[in-house]
N, C-alpha and C positions, 0 to 999 in steps of 0.2 A: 883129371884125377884130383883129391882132397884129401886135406887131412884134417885133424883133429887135434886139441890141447884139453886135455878132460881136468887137470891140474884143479885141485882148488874147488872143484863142481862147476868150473867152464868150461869153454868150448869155442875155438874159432875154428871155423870153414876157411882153407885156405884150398883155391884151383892154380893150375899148373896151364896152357891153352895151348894147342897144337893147330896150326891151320893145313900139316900134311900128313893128316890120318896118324900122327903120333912118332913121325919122322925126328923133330925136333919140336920140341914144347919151349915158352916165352916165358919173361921173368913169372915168381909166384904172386898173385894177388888174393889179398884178404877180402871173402865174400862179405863175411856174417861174425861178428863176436858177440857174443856171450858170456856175459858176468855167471849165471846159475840157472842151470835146466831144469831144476825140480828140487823140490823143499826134499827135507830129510824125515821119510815116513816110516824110516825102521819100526818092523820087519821088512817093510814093502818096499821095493826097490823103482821109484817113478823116472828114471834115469834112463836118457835115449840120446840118439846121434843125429846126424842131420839125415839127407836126400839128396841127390844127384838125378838129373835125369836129360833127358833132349825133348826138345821142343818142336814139331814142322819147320822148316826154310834153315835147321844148321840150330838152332838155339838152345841156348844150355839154361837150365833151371836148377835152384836148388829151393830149398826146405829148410828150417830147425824150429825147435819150439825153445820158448825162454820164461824165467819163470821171477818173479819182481817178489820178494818175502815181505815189504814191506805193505803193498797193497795184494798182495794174495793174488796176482794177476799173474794168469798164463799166457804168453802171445806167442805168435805162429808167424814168423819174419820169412820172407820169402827174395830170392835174388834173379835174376836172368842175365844174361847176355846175348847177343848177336852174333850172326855167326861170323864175321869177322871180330868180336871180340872191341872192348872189352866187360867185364861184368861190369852192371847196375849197379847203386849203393843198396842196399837191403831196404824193403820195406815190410812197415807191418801191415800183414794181410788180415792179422785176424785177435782178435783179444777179450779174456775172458775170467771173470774177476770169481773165488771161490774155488775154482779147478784148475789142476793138471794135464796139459793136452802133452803127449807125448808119442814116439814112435812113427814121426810123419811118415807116409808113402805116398808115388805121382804116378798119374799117369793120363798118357795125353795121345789121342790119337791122331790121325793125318789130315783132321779137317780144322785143326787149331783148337779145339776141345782139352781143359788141362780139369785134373781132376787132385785134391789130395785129401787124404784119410789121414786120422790120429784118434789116438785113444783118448779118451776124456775121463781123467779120476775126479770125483765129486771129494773135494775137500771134508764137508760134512757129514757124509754119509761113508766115504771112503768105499762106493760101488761106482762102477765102470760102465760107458757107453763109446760106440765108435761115431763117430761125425765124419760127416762128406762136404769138403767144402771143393764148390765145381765153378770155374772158370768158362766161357764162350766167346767165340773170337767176335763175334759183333758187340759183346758189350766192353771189351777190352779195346777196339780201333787201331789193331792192330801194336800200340802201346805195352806195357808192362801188363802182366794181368789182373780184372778185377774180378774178384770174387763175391760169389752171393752167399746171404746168411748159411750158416751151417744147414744141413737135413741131418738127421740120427738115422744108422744105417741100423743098431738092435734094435728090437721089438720091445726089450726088458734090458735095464742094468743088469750086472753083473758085478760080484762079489773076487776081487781079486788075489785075496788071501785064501781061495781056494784052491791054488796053484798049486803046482807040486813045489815043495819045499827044493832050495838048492844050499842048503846050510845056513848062513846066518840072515839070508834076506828069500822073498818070495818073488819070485819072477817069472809072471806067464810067458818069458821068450820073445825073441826076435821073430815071429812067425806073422807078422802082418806083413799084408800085401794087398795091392790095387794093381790091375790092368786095364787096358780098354780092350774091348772085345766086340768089333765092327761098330760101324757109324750109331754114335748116342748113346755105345755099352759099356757096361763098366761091367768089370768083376773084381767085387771086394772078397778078404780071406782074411781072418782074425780067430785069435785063442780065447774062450769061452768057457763063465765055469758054474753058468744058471743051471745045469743038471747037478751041481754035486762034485763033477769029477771035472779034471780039463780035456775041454774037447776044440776039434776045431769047426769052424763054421763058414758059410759060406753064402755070398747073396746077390745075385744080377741085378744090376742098376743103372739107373738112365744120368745123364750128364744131367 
């Protein structure tokens, strides 16, 4: 389990680790902190939490995205452990100067396959794309995982202040998600708003 300190526009990842299915849990350890997740785009609300997830052989994963004001730089810090424990220090998997990456999701199948989605706000344009960035257990060696250059899972940006309003900020919702879906499948699911209206979308994908 984890928590969160949203205080201030931070955020630290804090795990809890059970080695008897949740029997008794060991002291808390700090995965991931973060100074600021996302600049302050009111009306637009770029503001997200981290990931959790399991790994094949017992391993625990997480996610957060973080956001630097002073070089306009988004990165994408990623943590694991073993399944005896304990967490990794955090590294950064991914970083991107201009944009907002936000709302990470994982997902990893049985054959050591790790997969994570996030939204990508374009600073300049302030329109939106989903990025896939995908992990494979032969180029990782078993190690921490390494990730290859992003793919864009949209066809087209999208316009996020097409959202439905929720009073003083715009927010297309916690409605993202990734799964794998047998050997080498992915299925992505994000909130889309290149029709006009919010819709949700959907799209099969290879690791």
């Amino acid at each position: 389990m984890f928590t969160t300190d949203l205080s201030s526009g931070g955020l630290a990842v804090r795990a809890l680790f059970s080695t008897d299915y949740g029997t008794t849990f060991g002291p808390t350890q700090t995965l991931i902190e973060v100074g600021e997740t996302a600049p302050d785009l009111s009306p637009l609300s770029a503001r997200s939490g981290p990931t959790l997830g399991a790994l094949p052989g017992g391993r625990g994963f997480s996610a957060v995205t973080a956001f630097d004001e002073a070089t306009g730089t988004s990165r994408l810090l990623t943590a694991t452990c073993s399944a005896e424990g304990p967490w990794e220090p955090a590294q950064e998997t991914a970083a991107r100067t201009g944009t907002v990456c936000l709302q990470p999701q994982i997902a990893a199948d049985s054959h050591g396959h790790l997969a994570i989605s996030v939204y990508a706000l374009d600073l300049h344009t302030h329109l939106m794309d989903v990025l896939l960035f995908c992990s494979r257990p032969e180029a990782s060696g078993g190690s921490a995982p390494r990730f290859l250059p992003p793919v864009k899972i949209t066809s087209a940006p999208f316009d996020p202040l097409r959202a439905a309003g929720t009073g003083a900020t715009v927010w297309l919702g916690k409605y993202q998600r990734l799964a794998a879906c047998g050997y080498d499948g992915l299925h992505g699911v994000w909130t889309d708003t290149r029709s006009g209206s919010t819709q949700i979308l959907t799209a099969v994908l290879g690791f």
